[in-house]
C-alpha positions in Angstrom: 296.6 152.2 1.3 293.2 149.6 0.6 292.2 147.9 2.9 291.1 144.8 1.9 288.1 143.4 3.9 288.5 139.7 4.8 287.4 136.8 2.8 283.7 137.1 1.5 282.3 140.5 3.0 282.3 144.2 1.5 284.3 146.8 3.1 283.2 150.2 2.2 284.9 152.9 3.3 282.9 156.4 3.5 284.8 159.6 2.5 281.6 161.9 2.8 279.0 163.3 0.7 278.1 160.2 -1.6 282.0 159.3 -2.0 282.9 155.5 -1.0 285.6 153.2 -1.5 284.1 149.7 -1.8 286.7 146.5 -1.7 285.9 143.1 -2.6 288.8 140.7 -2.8 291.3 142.6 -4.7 288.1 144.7 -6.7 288.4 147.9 -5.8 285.2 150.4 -7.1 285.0 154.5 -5.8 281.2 155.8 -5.9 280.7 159.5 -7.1 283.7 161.0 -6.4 283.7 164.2 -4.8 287.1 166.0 -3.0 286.7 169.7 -2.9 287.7 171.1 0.6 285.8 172.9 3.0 284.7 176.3 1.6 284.5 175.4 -1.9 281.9 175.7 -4.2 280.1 173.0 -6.2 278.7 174.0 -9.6 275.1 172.4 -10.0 274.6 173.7 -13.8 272.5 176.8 -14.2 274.6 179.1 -12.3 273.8 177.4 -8.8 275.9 176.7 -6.8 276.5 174.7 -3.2 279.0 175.2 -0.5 281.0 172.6 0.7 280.8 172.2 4.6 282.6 169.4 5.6 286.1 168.2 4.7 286.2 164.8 2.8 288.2 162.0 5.1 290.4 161.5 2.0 291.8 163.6 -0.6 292.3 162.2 -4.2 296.3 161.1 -3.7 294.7 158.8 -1.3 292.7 156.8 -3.8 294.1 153.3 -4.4 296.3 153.4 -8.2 294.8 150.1 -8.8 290.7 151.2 -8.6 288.9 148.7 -11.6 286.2 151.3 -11.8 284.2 154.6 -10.7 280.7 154.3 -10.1 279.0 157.7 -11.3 275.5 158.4 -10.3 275.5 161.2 -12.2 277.1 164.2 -13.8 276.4 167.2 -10.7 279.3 169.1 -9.2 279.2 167.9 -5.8 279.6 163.5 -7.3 281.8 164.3 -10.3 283.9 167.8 -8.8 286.8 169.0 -10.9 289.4 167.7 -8.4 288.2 164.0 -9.7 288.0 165.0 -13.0 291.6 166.7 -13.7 292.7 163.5 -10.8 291.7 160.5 -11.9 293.6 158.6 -14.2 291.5 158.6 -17.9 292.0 155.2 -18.5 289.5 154.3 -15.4 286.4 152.6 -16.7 283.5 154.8 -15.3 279.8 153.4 -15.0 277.1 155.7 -15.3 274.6 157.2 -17.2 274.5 157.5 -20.9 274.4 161.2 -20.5 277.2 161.3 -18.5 279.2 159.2 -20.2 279.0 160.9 -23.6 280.1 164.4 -21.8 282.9 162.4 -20.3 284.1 160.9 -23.5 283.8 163.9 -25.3 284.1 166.3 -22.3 287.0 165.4 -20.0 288.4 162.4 -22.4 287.5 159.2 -19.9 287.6 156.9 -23.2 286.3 154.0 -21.0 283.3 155.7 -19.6 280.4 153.9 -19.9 276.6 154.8 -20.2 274.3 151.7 -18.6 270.8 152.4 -19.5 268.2 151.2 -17.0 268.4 147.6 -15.8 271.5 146.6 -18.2 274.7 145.7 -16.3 278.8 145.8 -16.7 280.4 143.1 -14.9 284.1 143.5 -13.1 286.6 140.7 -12.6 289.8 140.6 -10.5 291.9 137.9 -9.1 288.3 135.2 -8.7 286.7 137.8 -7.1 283.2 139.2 -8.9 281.1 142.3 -9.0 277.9 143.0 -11.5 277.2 146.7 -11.4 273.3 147.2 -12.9 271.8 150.4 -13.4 268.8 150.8 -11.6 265.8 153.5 -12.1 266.2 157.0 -10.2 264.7 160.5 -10.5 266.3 163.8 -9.3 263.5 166.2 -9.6 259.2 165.5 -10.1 257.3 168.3 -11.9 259.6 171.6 -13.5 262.7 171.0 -12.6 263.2 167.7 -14.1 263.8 169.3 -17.2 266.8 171.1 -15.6 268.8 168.9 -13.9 271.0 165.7 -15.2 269.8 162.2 -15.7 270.2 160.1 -12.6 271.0 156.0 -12.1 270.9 153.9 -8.8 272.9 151.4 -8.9 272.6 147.3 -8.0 276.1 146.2 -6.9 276.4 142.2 -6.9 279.3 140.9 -5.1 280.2 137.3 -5.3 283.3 134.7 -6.1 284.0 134.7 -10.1 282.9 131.0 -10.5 280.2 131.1 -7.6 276.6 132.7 -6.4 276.2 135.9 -5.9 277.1 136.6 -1.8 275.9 140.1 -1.5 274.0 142.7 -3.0 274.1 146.6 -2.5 272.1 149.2 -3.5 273.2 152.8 -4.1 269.9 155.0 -4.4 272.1 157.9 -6.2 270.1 161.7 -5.8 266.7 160.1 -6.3 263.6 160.8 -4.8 260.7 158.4 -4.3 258.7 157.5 -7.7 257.2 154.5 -9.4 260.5 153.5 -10.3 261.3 152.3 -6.3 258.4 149.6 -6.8 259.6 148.0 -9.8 263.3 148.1 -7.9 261.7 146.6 -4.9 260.3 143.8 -7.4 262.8 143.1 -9.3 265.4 142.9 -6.8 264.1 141.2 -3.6 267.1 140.6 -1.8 269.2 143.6 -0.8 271.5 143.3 1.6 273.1 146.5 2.4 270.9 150.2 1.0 273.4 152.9 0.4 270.9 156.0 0.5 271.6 159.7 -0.9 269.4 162.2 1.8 269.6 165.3 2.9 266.8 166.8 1.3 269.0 168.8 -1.3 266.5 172.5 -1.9 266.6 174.5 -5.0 266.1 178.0 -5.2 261.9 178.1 -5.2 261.9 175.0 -2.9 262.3 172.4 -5.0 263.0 169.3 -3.0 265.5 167.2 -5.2 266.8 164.5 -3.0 265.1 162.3 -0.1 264.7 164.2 2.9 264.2 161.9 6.3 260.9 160.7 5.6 260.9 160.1 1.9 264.2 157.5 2.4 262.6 155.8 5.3 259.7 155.4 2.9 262.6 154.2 0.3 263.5 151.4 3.3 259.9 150.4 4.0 259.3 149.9 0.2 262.7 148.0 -0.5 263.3 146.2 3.0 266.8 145.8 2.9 268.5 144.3 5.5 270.9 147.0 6.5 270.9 150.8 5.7 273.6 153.4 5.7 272.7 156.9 5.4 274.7 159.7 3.2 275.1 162.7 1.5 273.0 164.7 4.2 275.6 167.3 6.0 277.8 168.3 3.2 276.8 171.0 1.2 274.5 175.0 2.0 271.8 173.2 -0.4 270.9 170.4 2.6 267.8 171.0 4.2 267.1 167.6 6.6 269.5 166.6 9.1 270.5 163.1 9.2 268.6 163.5 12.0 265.0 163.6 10.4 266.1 159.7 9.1 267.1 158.5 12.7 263.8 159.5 14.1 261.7 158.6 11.3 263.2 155.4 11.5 263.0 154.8 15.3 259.1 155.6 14.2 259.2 152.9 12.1 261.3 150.2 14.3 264.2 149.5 12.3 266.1 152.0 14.0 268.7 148.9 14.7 269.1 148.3 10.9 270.6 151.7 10.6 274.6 151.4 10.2 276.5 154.9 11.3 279.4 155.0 9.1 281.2 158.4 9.8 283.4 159.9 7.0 287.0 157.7 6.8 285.5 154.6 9.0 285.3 151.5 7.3 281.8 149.6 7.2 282.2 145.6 6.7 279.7 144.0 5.3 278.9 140.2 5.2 277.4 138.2 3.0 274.5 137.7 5.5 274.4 141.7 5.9 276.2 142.4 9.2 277.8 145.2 9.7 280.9 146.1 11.8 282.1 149.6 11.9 286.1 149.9 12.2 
């Protein structure tokens, strides 16, 4: 059943890994939808693969008939699984990469997917309520294995009435690590009210580091400055190497310990336009 959040705040509801459910109004929008069960196996491309260790809060007969959209950061096993894809209804739009949306056009048949190249936007109506999803820069690998693994997007969420200012914006970081790319987001988008970061410090075989360990996303924070921050994707899958441990301390280090909001997997988050957070 959704949950709608009262008038004017977010309510995002965390169903683990990067999986949320984010309501404004009557908009509805699910982020990288992952709901294989403890014990499966996630294929990464290549041959690898990653263990699921955790059971998502939801399973995919839970998600609301009436979604207006998935948010896709990209096409990997463990934020596009094949429960979503054979699950989800094909007439869903789905915002994502241009990669990604080419393979699920042609792929899995979601007609409606959409690829948003860097900074360009899709924008959702529903019922006077308003949200502006814009694709922002992110990089899942520096040096050789770039070449190997899928083009990734963060994403700028924009929540606001359909005739009105925008009230609140939210950043997803997708599986990116810290580049050049986290600068120009930091300049071009001073006023983030809620950060939505991907950890865990995902490690491919040879010890490639391919998402933000503890310290590289409290780096993310320090460069973005966000009012709020909630921490995911770090205890999910065999390929996680930092606890969501290493962010806590390095962000008690760094005082804004406070600003961290622990959302455990099927608690809802509500967000207001002023970026407090209460945790039901």
């Amino acid at each position: 059943m959704t949950v709608l959040p009262p008038d004017d705040t977010v309510g995002i509801r965390f169903v683990g890994n990067a999986t949320t459910l984010i309501h404004y109004g009557r908009l509805t929008l699910l982020t990288d939808p992952n709901f294989l069960h403890r014990g499966q196996y996630a294929h990464l491309g290549y041959g690898l693969l990653a263990r699921r260790l955790t059971e998502p809060a939801l399973t995919i007969r839970d998600i609301p008939r009436d979604l207006d959209a998935v948010v896709l950061s990209h096409l990997h096993g463990d934020h596009w699984d094949r429960v979503a894809r054979r699950g989800l209804d094909r007439s869903l739009p789905v915002l994502t990469t241009p990669h990604a949306a080419r393979w699920l056009r042609l792929r899995d048949g979601y007609k409606r997917a959409t690829g948003l190249p860097t900074w360009h936007s899709h924008t959702l109506e529903r019922d006077g309520s308003r949200v502006t999803v814009t694709a922002l820069p992110g990089q899942h690998a520096l040096g050789p294995p770039r070449r190997l693994l899928p083009p990734v997007m963060g994403s700028l969420l924009e929540f606001g009435p359909a005739n009105g200012p925008v009230r609140l914006r939210l950043y997803i970081s997708g599986d990116t690590l810290l580049f050049d790319g986290i600068d120009e987001i930091a300049r071009r988008c001073p006023d983030i009210g809620l950060a939505v970061l991907h950890l865990g410090g995902t490690t491919l075989p040879g010890g490639w580091v391919v998402t933000m360990d503890g310290a590289q996303g409290a780096e993310l924070v320090d460069r973005l400055r966000p009012r709020a921050v909630m921490p995911v994707h770090y205890d999910d899958y065999s390929v996680f190497r930092s606890p969501l441990t290493d962010f806590l301390a390095e962000a008690e280090r760094r005082g804004w310990v406070r600003d961290v909001v622990r959302c455990e997997p099927g608690h809802l988050a509500r967000v207001t336009a002023e970026a407090e957070v209460r945790v039901v």
